[in-house]
N, C-alpha and C positions, 0 to 999 in steps of 0.2 A: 598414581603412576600407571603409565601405559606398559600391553605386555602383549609379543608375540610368539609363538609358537614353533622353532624349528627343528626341521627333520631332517636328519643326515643319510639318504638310502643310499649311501654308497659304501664301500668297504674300508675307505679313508677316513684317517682322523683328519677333522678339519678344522682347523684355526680361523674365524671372523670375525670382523669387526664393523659392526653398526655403525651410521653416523646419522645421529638423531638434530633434528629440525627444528629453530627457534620459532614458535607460529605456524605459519599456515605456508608462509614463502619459501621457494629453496636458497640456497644459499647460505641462510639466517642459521647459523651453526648454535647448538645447543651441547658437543660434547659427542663424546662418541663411549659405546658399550663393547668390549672383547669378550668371547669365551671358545670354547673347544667344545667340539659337535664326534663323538666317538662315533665309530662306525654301527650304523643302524640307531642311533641312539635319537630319542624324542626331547626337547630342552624347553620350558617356558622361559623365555627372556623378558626380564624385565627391564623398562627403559623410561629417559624422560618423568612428563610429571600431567597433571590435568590440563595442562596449557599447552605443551608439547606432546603430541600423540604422534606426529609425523615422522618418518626416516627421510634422509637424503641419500642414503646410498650406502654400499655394501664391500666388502675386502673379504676374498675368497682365497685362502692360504694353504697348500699342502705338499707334503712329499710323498709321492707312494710309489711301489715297486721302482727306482731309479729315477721316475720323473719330480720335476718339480711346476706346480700347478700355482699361479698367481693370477688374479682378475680384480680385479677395480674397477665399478661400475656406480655413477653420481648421477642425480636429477640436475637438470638445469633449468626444467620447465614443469610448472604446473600439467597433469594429467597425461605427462610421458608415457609412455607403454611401462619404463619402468616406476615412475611416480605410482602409476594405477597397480602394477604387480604388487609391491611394496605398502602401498598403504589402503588398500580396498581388500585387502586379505587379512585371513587371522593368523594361517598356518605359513610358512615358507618351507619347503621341500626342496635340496639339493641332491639331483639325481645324476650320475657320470653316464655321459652321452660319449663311447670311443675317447677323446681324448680331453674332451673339455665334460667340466662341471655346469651343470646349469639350475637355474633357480626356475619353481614354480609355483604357483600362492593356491590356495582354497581358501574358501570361508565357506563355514557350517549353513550362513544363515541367508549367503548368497546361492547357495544351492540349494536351500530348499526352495527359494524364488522359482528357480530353473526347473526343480521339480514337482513344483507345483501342477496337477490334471484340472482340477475343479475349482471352483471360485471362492468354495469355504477355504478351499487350500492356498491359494493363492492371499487372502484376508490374513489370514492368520500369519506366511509367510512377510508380508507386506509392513505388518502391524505389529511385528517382531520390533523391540526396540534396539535388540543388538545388530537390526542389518542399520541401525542409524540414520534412514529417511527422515526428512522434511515432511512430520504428518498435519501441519497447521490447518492448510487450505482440504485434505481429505478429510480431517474430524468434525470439518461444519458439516460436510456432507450428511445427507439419508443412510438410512440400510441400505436402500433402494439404489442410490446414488453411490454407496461403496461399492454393492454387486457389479453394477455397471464398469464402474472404472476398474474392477479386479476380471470383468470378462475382458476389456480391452488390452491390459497386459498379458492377459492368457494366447487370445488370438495375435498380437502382435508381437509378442517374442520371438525371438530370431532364430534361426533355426541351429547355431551353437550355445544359445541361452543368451541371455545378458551378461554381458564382459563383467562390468561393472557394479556397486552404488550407484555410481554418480548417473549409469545409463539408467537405471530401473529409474530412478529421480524424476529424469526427462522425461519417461512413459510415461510417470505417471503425471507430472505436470502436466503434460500434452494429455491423457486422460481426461482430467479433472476439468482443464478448459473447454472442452469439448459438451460436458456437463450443461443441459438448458435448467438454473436453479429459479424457479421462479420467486424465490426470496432474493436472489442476485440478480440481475437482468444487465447485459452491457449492449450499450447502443455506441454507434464511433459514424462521425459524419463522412457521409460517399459510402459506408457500405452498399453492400447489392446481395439480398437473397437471404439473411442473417439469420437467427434463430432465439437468440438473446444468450446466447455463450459468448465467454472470453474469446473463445476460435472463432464465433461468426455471430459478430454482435451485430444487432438491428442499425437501423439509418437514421433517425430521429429521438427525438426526447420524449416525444406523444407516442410514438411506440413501446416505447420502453414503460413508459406509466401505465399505458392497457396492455403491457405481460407481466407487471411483477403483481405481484401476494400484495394486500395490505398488510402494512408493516416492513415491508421489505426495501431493499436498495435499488435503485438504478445508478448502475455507474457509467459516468459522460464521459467516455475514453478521450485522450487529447485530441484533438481537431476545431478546427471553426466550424460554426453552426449559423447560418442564414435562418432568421426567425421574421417569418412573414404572415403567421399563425398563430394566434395564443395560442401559449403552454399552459394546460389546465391542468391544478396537481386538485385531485380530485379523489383520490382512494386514503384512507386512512395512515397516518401511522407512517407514511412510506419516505422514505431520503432520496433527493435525487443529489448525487455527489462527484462532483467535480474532479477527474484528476490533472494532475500539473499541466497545462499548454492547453487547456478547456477553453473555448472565447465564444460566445455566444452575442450575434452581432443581430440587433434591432433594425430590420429595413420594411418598415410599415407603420402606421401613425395608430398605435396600438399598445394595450399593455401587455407589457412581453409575454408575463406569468402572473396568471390568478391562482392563489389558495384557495381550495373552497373545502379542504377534508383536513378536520385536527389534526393536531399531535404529528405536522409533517417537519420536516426537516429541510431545508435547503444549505448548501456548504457548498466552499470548493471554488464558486462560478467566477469566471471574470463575465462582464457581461456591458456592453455599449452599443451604441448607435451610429448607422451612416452617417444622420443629421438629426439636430436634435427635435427630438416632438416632445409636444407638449404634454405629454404621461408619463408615468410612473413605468418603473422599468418592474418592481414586485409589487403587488397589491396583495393583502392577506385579506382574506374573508373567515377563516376558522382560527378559531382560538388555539394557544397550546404551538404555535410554532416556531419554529428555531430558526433563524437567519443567521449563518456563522461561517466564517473567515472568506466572503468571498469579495471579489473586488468591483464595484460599479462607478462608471462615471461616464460622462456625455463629450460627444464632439468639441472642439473649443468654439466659444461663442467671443464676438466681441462685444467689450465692455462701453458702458458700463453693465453692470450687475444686473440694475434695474429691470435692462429690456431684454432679458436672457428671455430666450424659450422657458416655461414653466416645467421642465423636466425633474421626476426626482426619484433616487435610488428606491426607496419603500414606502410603503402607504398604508399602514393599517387600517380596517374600518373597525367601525365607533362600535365598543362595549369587550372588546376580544382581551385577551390574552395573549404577551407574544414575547419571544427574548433575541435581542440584538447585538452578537459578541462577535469580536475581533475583525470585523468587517473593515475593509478601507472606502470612502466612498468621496470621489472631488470630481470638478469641471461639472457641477448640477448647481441648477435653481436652489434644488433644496435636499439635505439630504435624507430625512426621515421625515414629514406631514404628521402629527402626530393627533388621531380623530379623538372626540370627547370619549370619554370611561373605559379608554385603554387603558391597561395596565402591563405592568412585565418590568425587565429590563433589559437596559441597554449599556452597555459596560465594554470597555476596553477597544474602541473601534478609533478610527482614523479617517481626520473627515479635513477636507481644504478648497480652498478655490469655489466656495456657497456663499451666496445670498446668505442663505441661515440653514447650519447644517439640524439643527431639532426644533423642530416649531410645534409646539406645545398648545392645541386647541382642544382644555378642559378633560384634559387626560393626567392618569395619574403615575406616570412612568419612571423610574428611579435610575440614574446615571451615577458611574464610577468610572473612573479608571479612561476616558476617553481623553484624544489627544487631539492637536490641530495642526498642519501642516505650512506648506508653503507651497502657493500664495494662502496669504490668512483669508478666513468666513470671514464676511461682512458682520456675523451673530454666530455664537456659536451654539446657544442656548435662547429660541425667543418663548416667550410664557404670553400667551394673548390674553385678551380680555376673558372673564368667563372663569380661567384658570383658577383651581384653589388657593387661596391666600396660606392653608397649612398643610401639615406634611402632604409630600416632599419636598415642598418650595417654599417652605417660610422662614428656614435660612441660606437664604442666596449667598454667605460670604463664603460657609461652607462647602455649595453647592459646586460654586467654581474652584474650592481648593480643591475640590474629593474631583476635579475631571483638570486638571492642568490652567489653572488661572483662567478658566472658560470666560469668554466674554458672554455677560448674560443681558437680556433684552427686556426687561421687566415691565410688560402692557395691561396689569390688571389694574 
């Protein structure tokens, strides 16, 4: 149960009534709470419930010395001056202004914000859990990187404080963006001047890979990317990660992106060509890496099939390690090349409109859960010559049940 605090400073007994909010939206009625506020008198009110913490508005009722005092005041909007008095405070204080009554809120834990001098004061205010910030994105941060963002809300407070939560929020969001994390690094295509913060990310992908940490993320903000240079993912450990409206477009006869450092990750990508060439859009060269949910496919060619350009989504080379999940990949030669003494797996991807979407030469790679589209692979599954006749391929009836009635291509 939610509970706020009201203060009667005036000489009046005063009769009010709450009206507490279904969620998050006004309107959404939940009921309403009554009590009487004696003159001078302090009242915890209890209201609502875990789900309902919000008010919609307020009924100010009194008679005193001959007059009779009535007000009626409802939210109709999110983050009203009175939505914000009402539910960004803990306290409500009714003070008689000459002839009218009026309301005014405190919180204990929004004013130690406001009074925060120093940075340790400002942390501690910040990091209070009853001021109820969004601490997700500041607890990856450093010490280092906390200091920094609690000097920014220091020097940038306003000169009557922060009204609000919901303002201190935004500081601090706008803060923490501002943050260069070399475990996070953001690049966004056409910047100009960047730093690799969320506020002023780098121009390139190659950028973004010689600023972050081995081990760390680069994230590919949405925009199209013209790729006329391999992408060399070449530090350890590190993700380059795609967010929604990412399209990285191939205009050079070139492989777009080589792995050469383990344990890397790629996600996220859509990734095609002006026209198609005859290479591999990802080529792995280190073992240990992860290809996962991104989307590849080639300009349309006409058919038939045969005389496509030799284009194709991934390319492992021969002896590695590598795992191939939830990926979609169509309009290719081929979708996966698969080199002798690979291993890994490749599970639950989407593959259509191939010659042969896994061609299987004397590698030893395990398939689940994959699907086939439309237009249908010519193969969905081919096992070349060379290939082991036992596990994983020595029951092929299986093979195509455990991936969606795969049509399999059996050449040993």
């Amino acid at each position: 149960m939610a509970e706020k605090t009201f203060i009667n400073n005036t000489e009046a007994t005063l009769q009010i009534t709450i009206f507490v909010r279904e969620g998050e939206l006004p309107f959404n009625q939940d009921g309403t709470v009554s009590f009487s506020l004696d003159p001078g008198q302090t009242l915890i009110v209890p209201y609502g419930n875990e789900m309902n913490i919000f008010l919609n508005g307020i009924i100010i009722f009194t008679i005193f010395e001959g007059d009779l005092f009535s007000s009626v005041q409802f939210i109709t909007m999110q983050s009203s001056e009175l939505d914000d008095l009402l539910n960004t405070n803990d306290t409500i204080t009714i003070t008689k202004v000459q002839t009218d009554y009026v309301i005014s809120g405190s919180d204990e834990f929004l004013d130690a914000v406001n009074a925060a001098q120093t940075v340790p004061e400002m942390r501690t205010a910040i990091e209070n859990p009853g001021l109820g910030l969004d601490l997700t994105a500041y607890n990856a941060l450093t010490e280092l990187q906390k200091d920094q963002v609690a000097s920014e809300l220091l020097t940038n407070r306003p000169v009557g404080g922060y009204p609000t939560t919901i303002s201190i929020q935004m500081a601090l969001n706008a803060a923490i963006n501002q943050i260069v994390d070399p475990n996070n690094i953001y690049v966004k295509a056409g910047a100009v001047g960047g730093d690799g913060s969320l506020a002023s990310p780098l121009s390139t992908i190659a950028e973004g890979i010689a600023a972050v940490n081995p081990g760390g993320t680069v994230h590919i903000l949405s925009g199209t990317y013209p790729i006329t240079s391999q992408i060399l993912v070449n530090k350890t450990g590190i993700k380059l990660l795609g967010e929604p409206g990412t399209l990285l477009i191939l205009q050079a006869d070139i492989i777009a992106m080589l792995i050469t450092a383990p344990d890397t990750t790629i996600e996220g990508l859509t990734i095609t060509s002006d026209i198609p060439y005859a290479k591999e859009f990802i080529q792995v060269g280190a073992t240990n890496t992860s290809i996962l949910n991104n989307t590849i496919y080639g300009p349309p060619q006409a058919l038939p099939m045969a005389n496509w350009i030799v284009n194709r989504a991934v390319v492992p080379q021969g002896g590695i390690n590598f795992t191939v999940n939830g990926n979609t990949f169509y309009s290719l030669r081929t979708g996966i090349y698969i080199n002798p003494n690979v291993t890994g797996e490749i599970n639950n991807n989407v593959v259509y409109n191939t010659k042969g979407a896994f061609l299987v030469d004397q590698a030893f790679t395990t398939f689940f859960g994959n699907s086939w589209g439309t237009p249908a692979n010519e193969v969905d599954i081919a096992l070349f010559a060379g290939t082991t006749m036992g596990p994983p391929y020595d029951n092929l009836a299986l093979l195509s049940a455990e991936n969606n009635n795969a049509t399999i291509s059996d050449q040993r």
